[in-house]
N, C-alpha and C positions, 0 to 999 in steps of 0.2 A: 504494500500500500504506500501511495504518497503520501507524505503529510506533509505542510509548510507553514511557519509562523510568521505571521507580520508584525514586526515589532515597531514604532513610531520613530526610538531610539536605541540603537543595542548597543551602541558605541558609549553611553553614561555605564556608572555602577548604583547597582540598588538590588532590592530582593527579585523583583519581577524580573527583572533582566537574568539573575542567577538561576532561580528558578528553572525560566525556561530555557534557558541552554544545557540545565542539567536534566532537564526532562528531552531536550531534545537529541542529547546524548545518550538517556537509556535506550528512544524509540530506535535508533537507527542497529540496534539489533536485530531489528525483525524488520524494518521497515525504512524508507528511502524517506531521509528527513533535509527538511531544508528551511534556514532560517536569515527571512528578509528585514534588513534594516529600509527606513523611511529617510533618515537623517543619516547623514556619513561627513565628521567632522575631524576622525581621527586615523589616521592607516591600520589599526589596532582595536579590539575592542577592549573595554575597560576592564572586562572580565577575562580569565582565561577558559577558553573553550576547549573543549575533547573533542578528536575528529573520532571514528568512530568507524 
């Protein structure tokens, strides 16, 4: 299954943001995840993500 998250900002830090890259790191076991930032202010996101 696809899944994709649209996130406003995923380049700040905060819980939502952790949250969902930590959920969209469990999904991509089973499932083809992909997570879109709106805003893009920094080369990095603030959080560190798991590729998967």
């Amino acid at each position: 299954m696809k899944i994709a998250f649209l996130i406003h900002n995923v380049y700040g830090i905060g819980g939502t943001i952790r949250t969902t890259l930590n959920l969209a790191s469990a999904l991509t076991d089973h499932h083809e995840v992909t997570v879109v930032s709106m805003l893009r202010h920094r080369t990095s996101p603030g959080s560190p993500s798991t590729s998967g």
